[in-house]
VOLO-996294 format. One record per residue (C-alpha): residue number from 1; residue in one letter; chain; x, y, z. Coordinates in steps of 0.1 Angstrom, whole numbers, plus 5000, padded with zeros to 4 digits. Layout:
pos,code,unit,c1,c2,c3
NUM,a,A,X,Y,Z
...
// end
This chain:
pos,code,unit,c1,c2,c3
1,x,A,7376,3626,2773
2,x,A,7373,3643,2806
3,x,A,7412,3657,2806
4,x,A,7445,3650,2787
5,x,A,7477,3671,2793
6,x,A,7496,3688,2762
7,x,A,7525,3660,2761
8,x,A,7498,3638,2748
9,x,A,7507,3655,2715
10,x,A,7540,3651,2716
11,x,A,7538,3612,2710
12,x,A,7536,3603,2675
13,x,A,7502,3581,2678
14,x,A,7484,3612,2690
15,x,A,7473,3643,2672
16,x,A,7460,3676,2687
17,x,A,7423,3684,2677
18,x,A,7408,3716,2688
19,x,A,7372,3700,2707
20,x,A,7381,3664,2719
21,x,A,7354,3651,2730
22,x,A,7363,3614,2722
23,x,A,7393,3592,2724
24,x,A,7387,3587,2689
25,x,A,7396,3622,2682
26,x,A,7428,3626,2693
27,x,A,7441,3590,2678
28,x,A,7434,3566,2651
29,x,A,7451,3535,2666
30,x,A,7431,3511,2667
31,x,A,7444,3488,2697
32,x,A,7452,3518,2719
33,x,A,7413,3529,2709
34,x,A,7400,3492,2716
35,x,A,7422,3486,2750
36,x,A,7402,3518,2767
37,x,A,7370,3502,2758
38,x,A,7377,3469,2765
39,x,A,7390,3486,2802
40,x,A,7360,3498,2807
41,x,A,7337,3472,2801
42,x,A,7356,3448,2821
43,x,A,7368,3468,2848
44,x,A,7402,3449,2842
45,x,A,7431,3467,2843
46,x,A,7458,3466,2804
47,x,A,7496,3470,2796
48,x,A,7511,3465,2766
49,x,A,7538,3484,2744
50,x,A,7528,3495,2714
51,x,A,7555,3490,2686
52,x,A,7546,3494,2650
53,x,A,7563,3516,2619
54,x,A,7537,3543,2625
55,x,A,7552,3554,2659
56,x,A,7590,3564,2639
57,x,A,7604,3535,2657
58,x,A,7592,3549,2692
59,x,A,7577,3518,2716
60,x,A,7552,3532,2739
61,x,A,7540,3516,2772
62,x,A,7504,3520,2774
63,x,A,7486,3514,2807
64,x,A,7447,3514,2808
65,x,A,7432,3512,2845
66,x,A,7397,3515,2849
67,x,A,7382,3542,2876
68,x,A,7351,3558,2889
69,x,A,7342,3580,2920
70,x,A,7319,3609,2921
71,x,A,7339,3624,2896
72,x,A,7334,3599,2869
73,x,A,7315,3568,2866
74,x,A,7329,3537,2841
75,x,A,7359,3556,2834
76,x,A,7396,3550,2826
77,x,A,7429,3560,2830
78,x,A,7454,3559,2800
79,x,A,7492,3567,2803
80,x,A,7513,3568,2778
81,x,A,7554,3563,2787
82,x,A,7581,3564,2756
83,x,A,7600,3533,2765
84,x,A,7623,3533,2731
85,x,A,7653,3535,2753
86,x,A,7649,3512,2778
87,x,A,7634,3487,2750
88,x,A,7666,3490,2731
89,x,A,7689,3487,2760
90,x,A,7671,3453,2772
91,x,A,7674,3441,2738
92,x,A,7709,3452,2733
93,x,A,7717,3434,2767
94,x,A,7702,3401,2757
95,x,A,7721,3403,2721
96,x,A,7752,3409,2743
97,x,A,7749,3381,2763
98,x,A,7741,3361,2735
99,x,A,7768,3364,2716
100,x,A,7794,3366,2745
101,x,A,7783,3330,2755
102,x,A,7782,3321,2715
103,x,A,7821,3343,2714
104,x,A,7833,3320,2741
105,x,A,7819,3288,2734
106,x,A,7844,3281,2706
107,x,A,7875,3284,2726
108,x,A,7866,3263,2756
109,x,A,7850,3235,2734
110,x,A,7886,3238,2713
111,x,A,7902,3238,2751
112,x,A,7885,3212,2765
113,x,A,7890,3184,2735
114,x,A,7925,3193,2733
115,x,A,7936,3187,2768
116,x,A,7912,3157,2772
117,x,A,7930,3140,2745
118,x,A,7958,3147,2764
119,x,A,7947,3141,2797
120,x,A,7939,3107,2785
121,x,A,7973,3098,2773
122,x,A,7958,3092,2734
123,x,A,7985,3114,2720
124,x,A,8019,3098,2717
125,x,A,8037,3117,2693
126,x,A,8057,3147,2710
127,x,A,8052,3167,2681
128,x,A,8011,3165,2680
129,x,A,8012,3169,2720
130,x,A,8031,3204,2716
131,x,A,8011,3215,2687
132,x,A,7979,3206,2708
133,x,A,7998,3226,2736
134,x,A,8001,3252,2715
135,x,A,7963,3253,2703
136,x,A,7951,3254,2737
137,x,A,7971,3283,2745
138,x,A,7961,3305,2713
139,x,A,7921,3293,2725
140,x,A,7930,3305,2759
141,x,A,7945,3336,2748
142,x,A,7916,3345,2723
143,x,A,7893,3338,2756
144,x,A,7915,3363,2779
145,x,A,7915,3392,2753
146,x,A,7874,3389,2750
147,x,A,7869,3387,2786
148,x,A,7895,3416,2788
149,x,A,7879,3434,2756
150,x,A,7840,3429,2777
151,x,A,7855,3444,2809
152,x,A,7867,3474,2793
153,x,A,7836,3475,2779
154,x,A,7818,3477,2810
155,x,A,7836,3498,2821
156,x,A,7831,3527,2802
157,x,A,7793,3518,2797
158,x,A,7795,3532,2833
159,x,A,7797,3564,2818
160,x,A,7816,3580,2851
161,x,A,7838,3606,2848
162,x,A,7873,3598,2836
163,x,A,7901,3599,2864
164,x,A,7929,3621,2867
165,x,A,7930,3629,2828
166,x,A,7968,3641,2821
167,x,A,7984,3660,2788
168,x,A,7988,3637,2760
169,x,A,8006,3638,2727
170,x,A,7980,3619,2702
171,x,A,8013,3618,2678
172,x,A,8031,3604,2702
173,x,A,8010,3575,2713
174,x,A,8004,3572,2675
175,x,A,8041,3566,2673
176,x,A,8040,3544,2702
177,x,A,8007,3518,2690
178,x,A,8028,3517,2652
179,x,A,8063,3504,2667
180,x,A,8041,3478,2688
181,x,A,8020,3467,2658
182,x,A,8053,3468,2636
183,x,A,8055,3431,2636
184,x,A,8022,3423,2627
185,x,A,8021,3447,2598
186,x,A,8055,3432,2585
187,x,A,8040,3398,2586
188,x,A,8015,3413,2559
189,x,A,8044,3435,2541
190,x,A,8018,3464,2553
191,x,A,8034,3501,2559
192,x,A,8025,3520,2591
193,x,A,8031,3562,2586
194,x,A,8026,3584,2614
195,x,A,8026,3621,2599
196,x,A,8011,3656,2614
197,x,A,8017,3678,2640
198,x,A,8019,3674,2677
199,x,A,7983,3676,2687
200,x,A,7976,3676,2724
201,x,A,7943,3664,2747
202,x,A,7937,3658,2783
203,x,A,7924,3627,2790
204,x,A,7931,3594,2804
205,x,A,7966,3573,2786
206,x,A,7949,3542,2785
207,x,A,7915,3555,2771
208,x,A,7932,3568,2743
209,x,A,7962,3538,2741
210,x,A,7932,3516,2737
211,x,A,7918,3537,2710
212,x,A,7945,3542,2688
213,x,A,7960,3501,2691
214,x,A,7918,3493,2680
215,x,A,7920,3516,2655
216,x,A,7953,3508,2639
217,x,A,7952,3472,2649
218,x,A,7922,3468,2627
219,x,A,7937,3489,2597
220,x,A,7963,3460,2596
221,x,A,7944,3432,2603
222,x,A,7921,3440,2573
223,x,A,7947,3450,2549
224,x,A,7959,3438,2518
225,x,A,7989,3422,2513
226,x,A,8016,3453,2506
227,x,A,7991,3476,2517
228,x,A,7993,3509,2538
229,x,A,7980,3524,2568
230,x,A,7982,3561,2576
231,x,A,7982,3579,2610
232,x,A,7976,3613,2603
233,x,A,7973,3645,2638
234,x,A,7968,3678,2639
235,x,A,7954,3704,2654
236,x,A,7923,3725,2641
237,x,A,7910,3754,2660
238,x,A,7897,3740,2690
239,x,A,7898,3706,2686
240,x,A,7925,3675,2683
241,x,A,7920,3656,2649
242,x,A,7931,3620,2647
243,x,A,7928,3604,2614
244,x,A,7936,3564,2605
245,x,A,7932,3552,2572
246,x,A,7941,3520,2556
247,x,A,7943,3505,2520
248,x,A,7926,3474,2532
249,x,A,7895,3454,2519
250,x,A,7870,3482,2532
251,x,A,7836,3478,2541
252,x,A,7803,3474,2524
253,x,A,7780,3503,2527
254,x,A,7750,3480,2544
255,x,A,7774,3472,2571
256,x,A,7785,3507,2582
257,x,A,7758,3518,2603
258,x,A,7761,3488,2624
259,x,A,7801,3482,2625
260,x,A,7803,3499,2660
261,x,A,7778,3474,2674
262,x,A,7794,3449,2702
263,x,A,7805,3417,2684
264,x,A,7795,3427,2647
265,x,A,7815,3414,2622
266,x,A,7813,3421,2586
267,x,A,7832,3387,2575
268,x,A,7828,3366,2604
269,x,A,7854,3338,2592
270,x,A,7878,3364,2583
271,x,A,7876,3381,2617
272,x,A,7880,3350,2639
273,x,A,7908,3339,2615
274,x,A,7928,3371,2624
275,x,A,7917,3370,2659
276,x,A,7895,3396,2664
277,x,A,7871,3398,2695
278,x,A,7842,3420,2677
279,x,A,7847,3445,2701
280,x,A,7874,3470,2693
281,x,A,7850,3494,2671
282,x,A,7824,3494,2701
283,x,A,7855,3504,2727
284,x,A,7868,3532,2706
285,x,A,7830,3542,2702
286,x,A,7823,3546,2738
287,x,A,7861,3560,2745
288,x,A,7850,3591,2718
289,x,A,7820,3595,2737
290,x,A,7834,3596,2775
291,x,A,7852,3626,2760
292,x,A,7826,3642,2738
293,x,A,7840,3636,2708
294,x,A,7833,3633,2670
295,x,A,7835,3598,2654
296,x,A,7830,3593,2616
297,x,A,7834,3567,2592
298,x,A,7843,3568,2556
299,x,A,7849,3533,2536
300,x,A,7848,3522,2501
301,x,A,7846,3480,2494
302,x,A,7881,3471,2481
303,x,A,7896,3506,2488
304,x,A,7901,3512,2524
305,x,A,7885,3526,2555
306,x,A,7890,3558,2571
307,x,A,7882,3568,2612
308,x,A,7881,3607,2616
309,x,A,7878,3617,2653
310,x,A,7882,3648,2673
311,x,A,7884,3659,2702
312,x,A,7885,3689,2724
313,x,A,7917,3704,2726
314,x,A,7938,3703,2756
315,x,A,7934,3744,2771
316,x,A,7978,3743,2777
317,x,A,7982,3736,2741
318,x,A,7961,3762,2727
319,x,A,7980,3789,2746
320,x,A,8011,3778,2720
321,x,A,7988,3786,2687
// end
């Protein structure tokens, strides 16, 4: 080793060592050990990411490129870059577009052999023409709320700045997203309470619209029959709690780290059966986080789920506490 700077240490593969004289030294991996030698031999430049259990799930680019001057003769230069971000985002993109294509696949195959049979005059009886009519627009509409659902999406992916936030009541839109849903949840004899105080936030309607209708359209999708869900604000020092919990089926505990994740379902039939697009959770994720909030989850397999969130207080309401 002729030089190697101090951040050296600070990747997991390396380890300090008082006198380095050797790459050995300083690291015990094999292939990064191998690489350099093989670099200098050669004189052939290496890249590779190096990705194993021993690096605490960090994925380093290694780059070995040979050099020599009057300096150094047969040497190399290794540099180390922590890629574990841009790794994951690549692979997050390509799951993305997997499953988007796989997510809207079903509906235009369902559109497309529906209006072909009727395009080709096959169906005679009225009623089967209106009820494929009626299957084509329900595929067409599942299609416009995932498009919709991946636009919002990407949109807040963008991470700017949101625009003219304005005072909002997070009872108030509570009370809003329950007399919407109010007919859904009757169809399932499910009960929709909206109970706390007047809690206040600045931030943009629609960003939180979105996030209480995901939130509460979920707690009566996956419901029992007869069952309850609870919308519950208040205010605590200097933040805004909002609180929705449900009596529904719940979620197993393997699934809750990953429930968040774009198009994740925990029962897949069940989910396309009530219509969901598999991207609600994700939207409310990345609406908490434009506004630095807290998100947890709390859920219990055949009692119910629970979504705590807060948020910053709005400074106008705090001046009445």
């Amino acid at each position: 080793i002729v030089y190697v700077n101090r951040t050296v240490f600070h990747f997991s593969a390396f380890h300090p060592a008082e006198y380095a004289r050797t790459l050995s030294d300083i690291t015990d991996n094999e292939q990064i050990i191998s690489s350099v030698h093989a670099c200098v031999l050669t004189k052939s430049s290496q890249s590779y990411d190096l990705d194993s259990a021993e690096n605490d799930g960090k994925i380093y680019s290694i780059s070995v490129t040979p050099v020599s001057g009057e300096w150094i003769a047969d040497g190399a230069i290794l540099i180390i870059t922590d890629v574990t971000h841009f790794r994951q985002a690549e692979r997050i993109r390509r799951e993305f577009f997997a499953n988007a294509s796989h997510e809207l696949k079903t509906p235009i195959t369902a559109i497309l052999g529906f209006s072909e049979l009727l395009g080709a005059g096959l169906v005679d009886d009225m009623e089967k023409v209106y009820e494929y009519v009626g299957r084509i627009q329900k595929q067409a509409r599942n299609m416009s709320n995932i498009i919709n659902d991946i636009l919002r999406l990407s949109s807040l992916e963008e991470k700017k700045e949101p625009q003219t936030p304005v005072l909002l009541n997070l009872r108030q839109i509570c009370t809003e997203a329950a007399a919407v849903l109010t007919t859904e949840a009757q169809k399932k004899n499910v009960t929709i309470h909206v109970d706390g105080k007047d809690t206040y936030i600045d931030a943009q309607r629609e960003d939180i619209w979105q996030l209480v209708l995901n939130l509460l359209d979920n707690a009566v999708k996956y419901n029992v029959e007869g069952g309850r869900v609870d919308l519950i604000t208040y205010p605590e020092g200097d933040h805004a709690v909002l609180i929705v919990k449900d009596t529904g089926i719940g979620i197993p505990a393997p699934d809750l780290p990953r429930v968040f994740e774009r198009f994740y379902r925990v029962d897949k039939g069940r989910s396309r059966a009530v219509g969901g697009t598999g991207l609600g959770l994700s939207i409310v994720k990345h609406i908490v986080a434009r506004y630095k909030g807290e998100l947890s989850l709390q859920s219990k397999l055949g009692v119910g789920t629970e979504f705590t969130i807060r948020f910053h207080r709005a400074a106008a309401s705090k001046k009445d506490t």
